[in-house]
PLY file of the C-alpha trace (Angstrom):
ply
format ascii 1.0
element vertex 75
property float x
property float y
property float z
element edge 74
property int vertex1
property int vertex2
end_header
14.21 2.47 24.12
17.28 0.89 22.28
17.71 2.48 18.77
17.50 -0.46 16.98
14.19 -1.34 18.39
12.94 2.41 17.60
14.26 1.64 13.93
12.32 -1.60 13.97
9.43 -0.03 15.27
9.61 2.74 12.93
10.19 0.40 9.70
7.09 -1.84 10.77
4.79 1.26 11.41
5.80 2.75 7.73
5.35 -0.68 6.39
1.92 -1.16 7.91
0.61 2.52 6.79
2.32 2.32 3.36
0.45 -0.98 2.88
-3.09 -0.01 3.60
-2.96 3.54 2.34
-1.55 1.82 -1.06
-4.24 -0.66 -0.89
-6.85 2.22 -0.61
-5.43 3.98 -3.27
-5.08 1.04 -5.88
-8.87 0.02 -4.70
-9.90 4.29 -5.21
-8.08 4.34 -8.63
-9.80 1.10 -9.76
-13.26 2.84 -8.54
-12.63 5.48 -10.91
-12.14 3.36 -14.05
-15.22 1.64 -13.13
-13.58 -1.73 -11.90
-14.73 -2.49 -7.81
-13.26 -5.69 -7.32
-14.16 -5.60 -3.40
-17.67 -5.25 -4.20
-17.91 -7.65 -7.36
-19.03 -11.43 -6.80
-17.72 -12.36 -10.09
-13.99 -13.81 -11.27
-13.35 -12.46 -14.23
-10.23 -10.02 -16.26
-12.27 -6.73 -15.10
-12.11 -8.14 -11.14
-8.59 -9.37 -11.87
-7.75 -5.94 -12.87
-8.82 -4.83 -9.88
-7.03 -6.60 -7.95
-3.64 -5.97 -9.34
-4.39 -2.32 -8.79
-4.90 -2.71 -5.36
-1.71 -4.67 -5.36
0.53 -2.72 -7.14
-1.17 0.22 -5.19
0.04 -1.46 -2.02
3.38 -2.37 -3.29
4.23 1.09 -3.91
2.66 2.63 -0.79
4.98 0.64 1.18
8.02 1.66 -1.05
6.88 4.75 -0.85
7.21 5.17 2.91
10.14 3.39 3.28
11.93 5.86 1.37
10.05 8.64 3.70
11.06 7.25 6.69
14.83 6.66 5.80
14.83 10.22 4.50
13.67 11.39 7.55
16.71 8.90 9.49
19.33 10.72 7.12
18.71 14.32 8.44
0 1
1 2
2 3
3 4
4 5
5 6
6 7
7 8
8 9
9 10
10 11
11 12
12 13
13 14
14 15
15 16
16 17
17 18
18 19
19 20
20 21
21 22
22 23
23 24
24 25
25 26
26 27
27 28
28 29
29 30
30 31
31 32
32 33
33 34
34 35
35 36
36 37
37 38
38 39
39 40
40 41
41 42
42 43
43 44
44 45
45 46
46 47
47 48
48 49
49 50
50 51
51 52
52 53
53 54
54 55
55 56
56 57
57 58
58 59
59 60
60 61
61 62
62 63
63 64
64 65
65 66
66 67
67 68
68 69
69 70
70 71
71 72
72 73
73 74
């Protein structure tokens, strides 16, 4: 396999992980301060709060392993 398909590869898998295990995490956290915003049917701040933890969550598990993985190149 050509090495910069392999680092492609490798990039898009960490990407894809750090994104749903982020998302997970923001949606757990939120859980624990009482705010399910996958299981609400309403629109309001609470939901809204939610929702920016499962972003933010999802934001930084993807940062998160990207800086994994290119550790992990620089050995």
């Amino acid at each position: 396999m050509n090495i910069d398909t392999k680092n492609a590869l490798r990039e898009g898998v960490a990407d894809a992980l750090g994104f749903v295990l982020g998302a997970l995490a923001g949606w757990g956290l939120g859980l624990q301060f009482g705010i399910d915003f996958i299981g609400s049917t309403d629109w309001g701040l609470t939901q809204l709060a939610g929702l920016a933890l499962i972003l933010a969550g999802s934001g930084l598990g993807r940062w998160l392993m990207r800086r994994l993985i290119l550790k992990g190149e620089q050995r």
